[in-house]
mmCIF file as Biopython writes it, N, C-alpha, C and O atoms, coordinates in Angstrom:
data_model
#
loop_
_atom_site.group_PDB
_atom_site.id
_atom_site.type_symbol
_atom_site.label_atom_id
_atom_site.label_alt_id
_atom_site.label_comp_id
_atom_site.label_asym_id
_atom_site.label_entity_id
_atom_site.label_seq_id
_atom_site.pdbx_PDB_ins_code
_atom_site.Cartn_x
_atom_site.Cartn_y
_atom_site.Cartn_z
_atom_site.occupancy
_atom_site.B_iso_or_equiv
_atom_site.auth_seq_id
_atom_site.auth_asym_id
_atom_site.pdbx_PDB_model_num
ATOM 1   N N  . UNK A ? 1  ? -13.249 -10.487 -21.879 1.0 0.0 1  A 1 
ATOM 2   C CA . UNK A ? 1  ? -12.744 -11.263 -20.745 1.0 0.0 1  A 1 
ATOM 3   C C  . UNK A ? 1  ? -11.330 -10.794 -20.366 1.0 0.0 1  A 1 
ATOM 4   O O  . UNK A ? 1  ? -10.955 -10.834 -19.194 1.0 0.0 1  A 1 
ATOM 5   N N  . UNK A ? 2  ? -10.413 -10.272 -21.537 1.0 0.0 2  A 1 
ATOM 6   C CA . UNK A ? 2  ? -9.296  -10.123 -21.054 1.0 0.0 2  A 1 
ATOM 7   C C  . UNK A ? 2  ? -9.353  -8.681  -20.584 1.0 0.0 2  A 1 
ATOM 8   O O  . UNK A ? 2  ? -9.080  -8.460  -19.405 1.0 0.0 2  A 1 
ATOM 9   N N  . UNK A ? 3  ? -9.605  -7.909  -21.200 1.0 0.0 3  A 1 
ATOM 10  C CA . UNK A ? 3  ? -10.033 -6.537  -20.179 1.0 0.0 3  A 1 
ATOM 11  C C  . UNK A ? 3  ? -10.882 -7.102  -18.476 1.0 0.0 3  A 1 
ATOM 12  O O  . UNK A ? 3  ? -10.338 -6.527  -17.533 1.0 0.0 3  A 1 
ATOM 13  N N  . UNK A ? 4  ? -11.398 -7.533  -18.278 1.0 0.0 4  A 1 
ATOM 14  C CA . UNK A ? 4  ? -11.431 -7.840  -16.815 1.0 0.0 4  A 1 
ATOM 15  C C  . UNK A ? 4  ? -10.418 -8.503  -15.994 1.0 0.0 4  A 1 
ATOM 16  O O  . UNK A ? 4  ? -10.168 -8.499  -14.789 1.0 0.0 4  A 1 
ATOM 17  N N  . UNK A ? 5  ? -10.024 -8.947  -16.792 1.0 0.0 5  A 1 
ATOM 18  C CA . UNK A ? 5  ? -8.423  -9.422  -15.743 1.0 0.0 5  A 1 
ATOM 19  C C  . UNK A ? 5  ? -7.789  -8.383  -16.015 1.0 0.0 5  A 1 
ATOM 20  O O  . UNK A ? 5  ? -7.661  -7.872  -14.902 1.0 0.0 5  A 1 
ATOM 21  N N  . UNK A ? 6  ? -7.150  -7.511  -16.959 1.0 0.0 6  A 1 
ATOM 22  C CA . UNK A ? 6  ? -6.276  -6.635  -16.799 1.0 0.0 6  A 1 
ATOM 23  C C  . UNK A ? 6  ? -6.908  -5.479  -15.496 1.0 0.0 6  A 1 
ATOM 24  O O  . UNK A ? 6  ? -6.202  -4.853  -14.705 1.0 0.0 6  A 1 
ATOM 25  N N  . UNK A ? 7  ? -8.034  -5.458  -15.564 1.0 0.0 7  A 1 
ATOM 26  C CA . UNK A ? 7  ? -8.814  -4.346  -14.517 1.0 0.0 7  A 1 
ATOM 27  C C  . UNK A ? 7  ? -8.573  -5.060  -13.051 1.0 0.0 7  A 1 
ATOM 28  O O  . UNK A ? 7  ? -8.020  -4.428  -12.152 1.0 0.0 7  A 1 
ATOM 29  N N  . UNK A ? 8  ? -8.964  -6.244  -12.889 1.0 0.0 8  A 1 
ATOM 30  C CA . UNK A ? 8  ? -8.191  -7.328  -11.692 1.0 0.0 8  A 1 
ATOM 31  C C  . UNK A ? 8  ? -6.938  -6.933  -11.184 1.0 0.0 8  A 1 
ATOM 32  O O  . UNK A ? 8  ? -6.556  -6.589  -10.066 1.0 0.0 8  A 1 
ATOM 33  N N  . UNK A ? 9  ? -6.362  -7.073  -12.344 1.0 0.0 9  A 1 
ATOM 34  C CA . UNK A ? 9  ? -4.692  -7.237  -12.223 1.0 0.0 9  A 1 
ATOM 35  C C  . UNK A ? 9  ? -4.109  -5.552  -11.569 1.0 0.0 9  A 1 
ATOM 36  O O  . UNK A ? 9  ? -3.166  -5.262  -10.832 1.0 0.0 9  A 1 
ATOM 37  N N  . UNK A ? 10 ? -5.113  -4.753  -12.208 1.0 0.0 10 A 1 
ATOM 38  C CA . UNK A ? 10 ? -4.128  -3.591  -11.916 1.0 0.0 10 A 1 
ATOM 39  C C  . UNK A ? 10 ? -4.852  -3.121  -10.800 1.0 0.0 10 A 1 
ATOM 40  O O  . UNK A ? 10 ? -4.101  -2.525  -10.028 1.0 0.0 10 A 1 
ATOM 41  N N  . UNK A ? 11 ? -6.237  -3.169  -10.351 1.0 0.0 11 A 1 
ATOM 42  C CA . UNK A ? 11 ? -6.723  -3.259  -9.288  1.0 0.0 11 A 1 
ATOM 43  C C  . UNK A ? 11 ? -5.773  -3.492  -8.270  1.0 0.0 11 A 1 
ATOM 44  O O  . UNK A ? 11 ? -5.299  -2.689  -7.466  1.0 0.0 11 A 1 
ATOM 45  N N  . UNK A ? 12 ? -5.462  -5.232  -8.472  1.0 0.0 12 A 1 
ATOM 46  C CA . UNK A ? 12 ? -4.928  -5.982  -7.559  1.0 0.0 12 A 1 
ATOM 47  C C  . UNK A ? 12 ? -3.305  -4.742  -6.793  1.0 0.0 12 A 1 
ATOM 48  O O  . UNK A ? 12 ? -3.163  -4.313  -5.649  1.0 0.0 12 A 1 
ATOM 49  N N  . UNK A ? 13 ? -2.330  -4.534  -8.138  1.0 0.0 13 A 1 
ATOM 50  C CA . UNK A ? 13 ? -1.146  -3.759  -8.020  1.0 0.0 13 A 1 
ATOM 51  C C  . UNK A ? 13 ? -1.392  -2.373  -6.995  1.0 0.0 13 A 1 
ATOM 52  O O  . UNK A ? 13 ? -0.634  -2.099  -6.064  1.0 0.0 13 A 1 
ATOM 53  N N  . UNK A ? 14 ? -2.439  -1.681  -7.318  1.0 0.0 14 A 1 
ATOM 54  C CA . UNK A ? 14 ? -2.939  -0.345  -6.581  1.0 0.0 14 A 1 
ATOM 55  C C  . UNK A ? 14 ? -3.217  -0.870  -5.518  1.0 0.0 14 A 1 
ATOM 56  O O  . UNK A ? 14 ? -2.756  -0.236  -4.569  1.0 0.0 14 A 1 
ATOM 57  N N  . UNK A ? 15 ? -3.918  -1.988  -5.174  1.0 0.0 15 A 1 
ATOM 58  C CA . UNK A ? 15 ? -4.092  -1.777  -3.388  1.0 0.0 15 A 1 
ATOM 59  C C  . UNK A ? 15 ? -2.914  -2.686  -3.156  1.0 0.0 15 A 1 
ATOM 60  O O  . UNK A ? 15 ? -3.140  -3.138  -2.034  1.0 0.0 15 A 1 
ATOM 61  N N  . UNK A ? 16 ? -1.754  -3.223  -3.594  1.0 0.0 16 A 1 
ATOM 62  C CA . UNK A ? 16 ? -0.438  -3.356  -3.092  1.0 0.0 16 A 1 
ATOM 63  C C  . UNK A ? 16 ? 0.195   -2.059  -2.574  1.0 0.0 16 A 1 
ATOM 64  O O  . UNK A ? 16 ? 0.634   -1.782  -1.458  1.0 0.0 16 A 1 
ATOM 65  N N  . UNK A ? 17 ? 0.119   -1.383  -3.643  1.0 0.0 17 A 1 
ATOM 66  C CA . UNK A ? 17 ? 0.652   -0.194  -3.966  1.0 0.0 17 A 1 
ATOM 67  C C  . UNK A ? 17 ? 0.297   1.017   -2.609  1.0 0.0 17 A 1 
ATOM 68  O O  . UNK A ? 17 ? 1.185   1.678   -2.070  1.0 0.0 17 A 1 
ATOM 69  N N  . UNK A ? 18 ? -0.790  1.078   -2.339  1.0 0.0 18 A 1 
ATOM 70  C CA . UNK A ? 18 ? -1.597  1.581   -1.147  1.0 0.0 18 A 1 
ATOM 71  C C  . UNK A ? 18 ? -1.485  0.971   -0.393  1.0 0.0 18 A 1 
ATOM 72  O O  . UNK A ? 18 ? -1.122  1.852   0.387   1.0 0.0 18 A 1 
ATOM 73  N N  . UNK A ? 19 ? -1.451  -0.322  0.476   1.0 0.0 19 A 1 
ATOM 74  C CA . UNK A ? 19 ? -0.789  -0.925  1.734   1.0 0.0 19 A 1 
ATOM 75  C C  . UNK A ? 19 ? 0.767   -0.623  2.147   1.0 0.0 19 A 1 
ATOM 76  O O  . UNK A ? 19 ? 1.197   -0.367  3.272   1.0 0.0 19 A 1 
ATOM 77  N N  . UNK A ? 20 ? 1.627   -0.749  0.676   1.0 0.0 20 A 1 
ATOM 78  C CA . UNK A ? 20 ? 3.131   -0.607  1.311   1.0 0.0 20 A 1 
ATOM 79  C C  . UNK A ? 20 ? 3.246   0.868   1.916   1.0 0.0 20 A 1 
ATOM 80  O O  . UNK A ? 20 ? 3.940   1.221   2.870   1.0 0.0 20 A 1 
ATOM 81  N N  . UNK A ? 21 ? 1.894   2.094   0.661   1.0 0.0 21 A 1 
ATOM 82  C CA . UNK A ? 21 ? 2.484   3.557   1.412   1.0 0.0 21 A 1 
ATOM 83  C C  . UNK A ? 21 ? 2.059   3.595   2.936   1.0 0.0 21 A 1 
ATOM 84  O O  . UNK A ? 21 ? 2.552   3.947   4.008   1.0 0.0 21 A 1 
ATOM 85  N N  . UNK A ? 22 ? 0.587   2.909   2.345   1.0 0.0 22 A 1 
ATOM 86  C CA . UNK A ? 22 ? -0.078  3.558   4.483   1.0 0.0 22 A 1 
ATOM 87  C C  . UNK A ? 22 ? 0.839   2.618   5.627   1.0 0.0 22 A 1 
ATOM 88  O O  . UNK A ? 22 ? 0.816   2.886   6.828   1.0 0.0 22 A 1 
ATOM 89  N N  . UNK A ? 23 ? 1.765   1.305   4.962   1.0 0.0 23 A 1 
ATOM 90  C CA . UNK A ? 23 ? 2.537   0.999   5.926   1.0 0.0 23 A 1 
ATOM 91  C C  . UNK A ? 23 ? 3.916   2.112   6.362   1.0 0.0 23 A 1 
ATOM 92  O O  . UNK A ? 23 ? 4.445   2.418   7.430   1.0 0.0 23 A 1 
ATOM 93  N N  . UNK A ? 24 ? 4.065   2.367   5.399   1.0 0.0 24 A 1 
ATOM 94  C CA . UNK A ? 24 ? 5.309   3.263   5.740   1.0 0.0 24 A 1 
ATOM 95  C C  . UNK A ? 24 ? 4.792   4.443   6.143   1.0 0.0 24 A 1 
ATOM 96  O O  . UNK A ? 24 ? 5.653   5.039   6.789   1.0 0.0 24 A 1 
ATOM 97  N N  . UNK A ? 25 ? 3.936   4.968   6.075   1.0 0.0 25 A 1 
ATOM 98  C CA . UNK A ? 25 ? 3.250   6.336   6.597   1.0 0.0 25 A 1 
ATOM 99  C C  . UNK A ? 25 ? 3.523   6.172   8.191   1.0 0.0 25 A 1 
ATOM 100 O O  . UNK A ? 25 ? 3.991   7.090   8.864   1.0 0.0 25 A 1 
ATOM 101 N N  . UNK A ? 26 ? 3.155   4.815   8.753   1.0 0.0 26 A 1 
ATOM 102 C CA . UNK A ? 26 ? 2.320   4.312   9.606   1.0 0.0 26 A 1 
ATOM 103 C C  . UNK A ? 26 ? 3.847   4.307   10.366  1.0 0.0 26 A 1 
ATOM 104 O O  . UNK A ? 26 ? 3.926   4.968   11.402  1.0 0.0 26 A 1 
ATOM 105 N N  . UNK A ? 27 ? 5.218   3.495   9.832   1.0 0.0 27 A 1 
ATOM 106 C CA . UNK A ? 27 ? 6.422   3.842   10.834  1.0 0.0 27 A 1 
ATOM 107 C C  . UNK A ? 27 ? 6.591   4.861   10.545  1.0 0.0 27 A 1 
ATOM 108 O O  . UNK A ? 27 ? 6.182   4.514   9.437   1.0 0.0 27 A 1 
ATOM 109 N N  . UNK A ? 28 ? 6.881   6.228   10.377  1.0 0.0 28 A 1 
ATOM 110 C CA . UNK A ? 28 ? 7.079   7.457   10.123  1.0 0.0 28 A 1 
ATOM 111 C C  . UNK A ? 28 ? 6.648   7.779   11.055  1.0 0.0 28 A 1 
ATOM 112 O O  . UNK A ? 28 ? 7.481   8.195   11.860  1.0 0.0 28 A 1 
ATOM 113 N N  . UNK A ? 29 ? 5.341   7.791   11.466  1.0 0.0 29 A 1 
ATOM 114 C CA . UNK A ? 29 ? 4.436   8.611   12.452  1.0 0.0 29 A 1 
ATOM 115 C C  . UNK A ? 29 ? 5.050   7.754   13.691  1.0 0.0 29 A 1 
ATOM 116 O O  . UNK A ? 29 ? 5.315   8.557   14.585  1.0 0.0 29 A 1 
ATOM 117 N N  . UNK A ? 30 ? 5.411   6.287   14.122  1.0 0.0 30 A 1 
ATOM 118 C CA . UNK A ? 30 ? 5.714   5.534   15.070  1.0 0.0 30 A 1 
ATOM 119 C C  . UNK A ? 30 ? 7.371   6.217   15.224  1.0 0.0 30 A 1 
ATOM 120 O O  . UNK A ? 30 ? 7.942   6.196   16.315  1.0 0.0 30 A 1 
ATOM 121 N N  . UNK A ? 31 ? 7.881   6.681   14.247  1.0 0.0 31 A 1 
ATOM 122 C CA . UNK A ? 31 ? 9.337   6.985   14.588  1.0 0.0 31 A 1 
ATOM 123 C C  . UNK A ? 31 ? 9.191   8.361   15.002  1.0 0.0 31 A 1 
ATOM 124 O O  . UNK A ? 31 ? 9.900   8.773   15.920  1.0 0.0 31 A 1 
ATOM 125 N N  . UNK A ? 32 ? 8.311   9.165   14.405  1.0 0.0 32 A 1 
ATOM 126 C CA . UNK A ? 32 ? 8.535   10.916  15.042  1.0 0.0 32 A 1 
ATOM 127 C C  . UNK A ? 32 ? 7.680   10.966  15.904  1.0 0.0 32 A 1 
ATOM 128 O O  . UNK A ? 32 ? 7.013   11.969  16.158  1.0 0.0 32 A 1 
ATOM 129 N N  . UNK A ? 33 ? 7.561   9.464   16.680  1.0 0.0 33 A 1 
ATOM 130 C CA . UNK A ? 33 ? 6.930   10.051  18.060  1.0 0.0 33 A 1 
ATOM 131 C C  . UNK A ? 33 ? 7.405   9.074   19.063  1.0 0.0 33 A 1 
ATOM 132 O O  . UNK A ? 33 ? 6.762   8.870   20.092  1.0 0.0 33 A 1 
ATOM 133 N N  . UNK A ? 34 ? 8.250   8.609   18.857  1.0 0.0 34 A 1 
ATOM 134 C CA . UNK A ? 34 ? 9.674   8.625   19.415  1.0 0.0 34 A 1 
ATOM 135 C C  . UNK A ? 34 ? 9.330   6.913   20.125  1.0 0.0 34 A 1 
ATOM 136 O O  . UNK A ? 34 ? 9.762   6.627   21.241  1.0 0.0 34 A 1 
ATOM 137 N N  . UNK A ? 35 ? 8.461   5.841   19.237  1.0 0.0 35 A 1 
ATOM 138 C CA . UNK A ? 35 ? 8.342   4.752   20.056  1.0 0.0 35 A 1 
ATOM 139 C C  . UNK A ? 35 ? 8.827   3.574   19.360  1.0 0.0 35 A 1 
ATOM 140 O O  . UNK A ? 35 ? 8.524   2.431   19.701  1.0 0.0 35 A 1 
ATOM 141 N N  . UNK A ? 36 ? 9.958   4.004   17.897  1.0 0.0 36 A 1 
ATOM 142 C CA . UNK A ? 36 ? 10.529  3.202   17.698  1.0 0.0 36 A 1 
ATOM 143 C C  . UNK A ? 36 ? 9.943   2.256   16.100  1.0 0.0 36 A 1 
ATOM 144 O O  . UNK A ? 36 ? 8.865   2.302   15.506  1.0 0.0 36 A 1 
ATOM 145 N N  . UNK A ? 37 ? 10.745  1.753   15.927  1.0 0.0 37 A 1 
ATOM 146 C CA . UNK A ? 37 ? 10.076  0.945   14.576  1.0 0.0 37 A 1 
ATOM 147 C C  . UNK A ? 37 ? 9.044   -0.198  15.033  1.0 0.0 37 A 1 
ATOM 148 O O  . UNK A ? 37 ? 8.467   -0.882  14.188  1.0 0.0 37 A 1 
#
């Protein structure tokens, strides 16, 4: 049981982890194309 929450848990951290990059990917591409944050 506790191995499935740790697999949850770190699950959970990686797609944090993957939203904050593809957010910041996402102003990067909005700033080098010149429309601002």
């Amino acid at each position: 049981m506790r191995v499935l929450l740790l697999v949850l848990a770190l699950l959970g951290v990686a797609y944090a982890a993957a939203l904050a990059v593809a957010r910041n990917n996402m102003e990067v591409w909005h700033t080098a194309a010149g429309e601002g944050p």
